[in-house]
C-alpha positions as CSV (number, residue, x, y, z in Angstrom):
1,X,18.6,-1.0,2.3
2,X,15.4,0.3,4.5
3,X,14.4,3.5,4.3
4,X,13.3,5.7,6.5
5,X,10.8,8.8,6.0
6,X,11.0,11.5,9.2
7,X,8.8,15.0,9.1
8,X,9.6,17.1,11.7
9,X,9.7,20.5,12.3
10,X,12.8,20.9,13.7
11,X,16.1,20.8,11.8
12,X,17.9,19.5,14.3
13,X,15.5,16.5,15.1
14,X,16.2,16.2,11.2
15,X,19.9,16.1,11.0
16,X,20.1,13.5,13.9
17,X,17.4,11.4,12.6
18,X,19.6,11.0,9.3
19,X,23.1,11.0,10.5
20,X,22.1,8.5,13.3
21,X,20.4,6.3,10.6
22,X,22.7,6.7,7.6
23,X,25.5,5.7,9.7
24,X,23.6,2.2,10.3
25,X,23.6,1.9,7.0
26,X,19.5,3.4,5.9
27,X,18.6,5.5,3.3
28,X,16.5,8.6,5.0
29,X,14.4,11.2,3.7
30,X,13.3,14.6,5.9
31,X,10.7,17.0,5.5
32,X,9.9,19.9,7.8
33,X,5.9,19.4,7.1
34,X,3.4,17.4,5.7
35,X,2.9,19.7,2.6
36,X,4.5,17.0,0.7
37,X,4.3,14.0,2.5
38,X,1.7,12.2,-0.1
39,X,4.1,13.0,-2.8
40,X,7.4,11.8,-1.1
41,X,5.8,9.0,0.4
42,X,4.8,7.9,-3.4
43,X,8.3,8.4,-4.6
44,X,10.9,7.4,-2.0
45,X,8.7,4.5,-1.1
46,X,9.3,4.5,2.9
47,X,9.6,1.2,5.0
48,X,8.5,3.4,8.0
49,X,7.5,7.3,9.1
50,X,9.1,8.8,11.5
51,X,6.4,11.5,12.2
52,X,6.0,14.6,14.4
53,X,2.6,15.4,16.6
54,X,3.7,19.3,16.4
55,X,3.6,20.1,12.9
56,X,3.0,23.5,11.3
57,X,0.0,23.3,9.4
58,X,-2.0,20.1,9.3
59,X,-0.6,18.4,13.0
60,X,0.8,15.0,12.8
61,X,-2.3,13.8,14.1
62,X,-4.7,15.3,11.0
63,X,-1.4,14.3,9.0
64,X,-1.3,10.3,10.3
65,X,-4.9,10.5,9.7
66,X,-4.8,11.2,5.9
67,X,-1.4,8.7,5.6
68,X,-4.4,5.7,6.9
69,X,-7.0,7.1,4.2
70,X,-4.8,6.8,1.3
71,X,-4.4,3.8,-0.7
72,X,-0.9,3.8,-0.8
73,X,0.6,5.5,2.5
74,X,-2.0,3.2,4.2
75,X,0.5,0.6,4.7
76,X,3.2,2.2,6.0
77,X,4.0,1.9,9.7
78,X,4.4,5.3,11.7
79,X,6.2,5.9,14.5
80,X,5.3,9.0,16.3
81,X,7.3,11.8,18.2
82,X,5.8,13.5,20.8
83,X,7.5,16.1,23.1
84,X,3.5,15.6,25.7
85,X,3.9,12.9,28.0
86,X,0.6,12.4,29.0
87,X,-1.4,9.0,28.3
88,X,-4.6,11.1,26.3
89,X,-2.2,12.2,23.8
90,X,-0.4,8.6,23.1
91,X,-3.5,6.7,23.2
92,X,-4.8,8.7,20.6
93,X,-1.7,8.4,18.5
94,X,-2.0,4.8,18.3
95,X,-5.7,4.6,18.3
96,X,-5.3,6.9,15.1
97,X,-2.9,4.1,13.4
98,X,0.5,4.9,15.0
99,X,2.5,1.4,15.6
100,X,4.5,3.1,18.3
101,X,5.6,6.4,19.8
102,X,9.3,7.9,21.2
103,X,8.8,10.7,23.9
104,X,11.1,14.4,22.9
105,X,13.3,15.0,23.3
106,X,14.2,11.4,21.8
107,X,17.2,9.2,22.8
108,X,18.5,8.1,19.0
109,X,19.3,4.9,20.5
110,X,15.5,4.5,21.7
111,X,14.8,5.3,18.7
112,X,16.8,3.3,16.6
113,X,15.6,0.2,18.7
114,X,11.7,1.1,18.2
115,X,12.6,1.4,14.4
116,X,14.0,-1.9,14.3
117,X,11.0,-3.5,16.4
118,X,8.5,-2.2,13.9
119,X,10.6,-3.0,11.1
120,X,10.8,-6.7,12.3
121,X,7.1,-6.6,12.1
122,X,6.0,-4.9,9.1
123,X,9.0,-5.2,6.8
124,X,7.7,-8.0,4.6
125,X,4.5,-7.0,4.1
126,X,4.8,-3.3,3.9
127,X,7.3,-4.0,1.0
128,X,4.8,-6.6,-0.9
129,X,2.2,-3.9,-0.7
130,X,4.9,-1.8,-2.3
131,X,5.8,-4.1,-4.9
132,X,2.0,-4.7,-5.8
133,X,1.6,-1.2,-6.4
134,X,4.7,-0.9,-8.1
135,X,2.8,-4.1,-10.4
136,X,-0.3,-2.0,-10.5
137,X,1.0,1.4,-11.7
138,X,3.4,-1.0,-14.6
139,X,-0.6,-2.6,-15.7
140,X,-1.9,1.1,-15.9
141,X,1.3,2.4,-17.7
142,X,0.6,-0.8,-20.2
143,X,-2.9,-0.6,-20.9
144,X,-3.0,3.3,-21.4
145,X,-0.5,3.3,-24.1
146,X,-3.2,0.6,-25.6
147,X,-5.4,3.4,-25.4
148,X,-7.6,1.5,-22.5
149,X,-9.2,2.9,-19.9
150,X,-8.4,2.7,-16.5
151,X,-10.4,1.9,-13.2
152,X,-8.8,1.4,-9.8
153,X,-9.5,1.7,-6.4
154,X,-5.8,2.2,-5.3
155,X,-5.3,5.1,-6.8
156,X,-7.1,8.5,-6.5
157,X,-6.7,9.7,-9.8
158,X,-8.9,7.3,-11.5
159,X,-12.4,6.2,-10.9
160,X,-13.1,3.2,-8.7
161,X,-15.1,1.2,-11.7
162,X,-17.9,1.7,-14.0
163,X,-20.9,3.1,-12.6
164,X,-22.9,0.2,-13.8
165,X,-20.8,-2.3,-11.7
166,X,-23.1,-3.3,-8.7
167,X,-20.6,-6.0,-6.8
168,X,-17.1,-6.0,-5.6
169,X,-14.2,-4.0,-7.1
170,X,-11.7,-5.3,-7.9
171,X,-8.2,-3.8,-7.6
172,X,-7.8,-2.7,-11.1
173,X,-10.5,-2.5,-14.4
174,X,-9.5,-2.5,-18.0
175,X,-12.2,-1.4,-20.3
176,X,-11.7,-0.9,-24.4
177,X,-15.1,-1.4,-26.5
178,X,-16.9,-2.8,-23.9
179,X,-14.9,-5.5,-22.9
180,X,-13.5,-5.5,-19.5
181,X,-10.1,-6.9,-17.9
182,X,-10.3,-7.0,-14.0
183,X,-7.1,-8.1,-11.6
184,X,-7.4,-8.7,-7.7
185,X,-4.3,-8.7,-6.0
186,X,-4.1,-11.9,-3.7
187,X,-2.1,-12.2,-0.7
188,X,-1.4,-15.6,1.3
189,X,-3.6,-13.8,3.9
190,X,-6.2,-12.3,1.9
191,X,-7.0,-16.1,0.2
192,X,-7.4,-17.6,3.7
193,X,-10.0,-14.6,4.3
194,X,-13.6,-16.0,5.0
195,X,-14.4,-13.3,2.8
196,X,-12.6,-14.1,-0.2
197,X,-14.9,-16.8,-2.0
198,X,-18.0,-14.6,-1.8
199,X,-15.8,-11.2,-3.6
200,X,-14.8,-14.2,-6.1
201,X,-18.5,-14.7,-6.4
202,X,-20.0,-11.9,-6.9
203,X,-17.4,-10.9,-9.5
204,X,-18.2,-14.1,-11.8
205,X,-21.5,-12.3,-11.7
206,X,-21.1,-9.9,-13.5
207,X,-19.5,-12.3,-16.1
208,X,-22.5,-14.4,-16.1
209,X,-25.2,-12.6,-16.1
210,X,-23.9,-8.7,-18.2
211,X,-24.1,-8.4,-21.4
212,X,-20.4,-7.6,-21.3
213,X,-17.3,-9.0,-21.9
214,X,-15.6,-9.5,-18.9
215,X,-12.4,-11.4,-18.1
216,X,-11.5,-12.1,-14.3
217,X,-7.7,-12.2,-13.4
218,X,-6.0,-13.0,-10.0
219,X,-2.8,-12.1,-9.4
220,X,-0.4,-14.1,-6.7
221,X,3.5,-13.7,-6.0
222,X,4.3,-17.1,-4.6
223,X,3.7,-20.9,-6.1
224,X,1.7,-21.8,-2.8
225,X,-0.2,-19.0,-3.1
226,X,-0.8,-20.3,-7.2
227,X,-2.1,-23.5,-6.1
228,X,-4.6,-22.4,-3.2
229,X,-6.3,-20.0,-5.9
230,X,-6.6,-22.7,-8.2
231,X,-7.9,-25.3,-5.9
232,X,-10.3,-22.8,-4.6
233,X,-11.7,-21.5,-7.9
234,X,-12.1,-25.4,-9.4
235,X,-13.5,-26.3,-6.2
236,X,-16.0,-23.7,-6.4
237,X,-16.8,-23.4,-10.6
238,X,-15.5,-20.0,-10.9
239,X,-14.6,-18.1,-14.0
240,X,-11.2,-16.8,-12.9
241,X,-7.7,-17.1,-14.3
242,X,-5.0,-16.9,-11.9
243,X,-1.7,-15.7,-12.6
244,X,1.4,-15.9,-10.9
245,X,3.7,-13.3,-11.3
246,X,6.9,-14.1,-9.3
247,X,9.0,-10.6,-11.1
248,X,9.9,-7.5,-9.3
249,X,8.2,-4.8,-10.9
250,X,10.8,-1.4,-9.9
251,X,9.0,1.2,-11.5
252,X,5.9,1.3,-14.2
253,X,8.4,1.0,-17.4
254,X,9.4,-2.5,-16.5
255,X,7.9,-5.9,-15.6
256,X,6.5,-9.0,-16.3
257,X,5.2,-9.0,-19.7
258,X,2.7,-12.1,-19.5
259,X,-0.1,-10.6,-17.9
């Protein structure tokens, strides 16, 4: 089922938004602000935002702003509502990091078919990005009842890495006694990147040349993506195990237990 995250300030914006999509068979979520739209968009887990310009509070401008800043809301395409017609305003909606905008008052139909264009876009990978979180927070939940200590980028409660580390960060550190566990997250696209062999480099630095222990993990979801990694990192000498991890991870108490 896709679901559907809509913050408007008006209730009536609100009940249409989730009888209209209910009834086609989406979950939705409403709030009348953005007071809680970090929170929410953490929980629920939204395929798409259905967002508001005129907010009280932070607009949904400032608001859209902050979604493309964090690590996790980031991903998430918006659509914005917007009762100005003007180009200035639109322009700057998508130049923020909107995917597309409705004009108020909004034809559900219109709507519904904008949803549904986005959707057929971002679907797939705004939910692997969802599932690779949902693989991240299950490693943290793992190691910290280990009694390890956690570094990630993806999340703003920890720290990014150790502040001796001088190359690229990976997506997620483990440290106990000096001895270090990192995992990067690969994607079909991010291993065709011209910029992935030189973050693989610089991280087998810091195996090489610290006086550290530290063990290099990547992490792929699909058997092609297994055997690119591999080929690459033999190719290339590098110190790097991948692992393929093909298990839905739902929610940090479950998942794959070989990693």
């Amino acid at each position: 089922m896709r679901r559907i995250l809509a913050i408007d300030d008006n209730s009536e914006i609100r009940e249409l938004v989730e009888a209209y999509f209910s009834a086609r068979k989406m979950e939705v979520k409403t709030l009348p602000d953005g007071s809680e739209a970090i929170e929410t968009i953490i929980q629920f887990e939204p395929d798409i935002i259905i967002l508001d310009i005129n907010l009280p509070g932070k607009s949904g401008l400032d608001l859209l702003s902050s979604f493309k800043r964090h690590p996790i809301a980031a991903h998430i395409p918006v659509i914005m509502l917007t009762s100005h017609v003007e180009s200035t305003t639109q322009i700057k909606g998508l130049v923020s990091g909107a995917d597309d905008y409705v004009t108020k008052p909004c034809d559900p139909n219109i709507l519904y078919a904008r949803v549904l264009s986005v959707l057929r876009r971002t679907l797939s990978q705004t939910r692997n990005k969802c599932d690779q979180i949902n693989l991240l927070q299950y490693l943290i939940h793992l190691n910290e009842k280990r009694g390890y200590k956690i570094y990630t980028k993806l999340l703003e409660k920890y720290e990014n890495h150790p502040v001796w580390w001088k190359c690229f960060v990976p997506d997620l550190i483990v440290e106990k006694e000096q001895k270090y566990r990192c995992y990067n997250f690969e994607t079909t696209q991010s291993l065709m990147e011209d910029t992935f062999l030189e973050r693989m480099k610089t991280m087998a630095y810091i195996q090489k040349f610290l006086k550290v222990e530290v063990y290099l993990n990547l992490i792929v979801r699909k058997k092609e993506n297994e055997k690119l990694a591999l080929r690459l990192i033999k190719e290339n000498d590098l110190p790097i195990s991948v692992k393929l991890v093909t298990k839905r991870c739902p929610s940090k108490n479950t998942g794959p237990k070989d990693i």
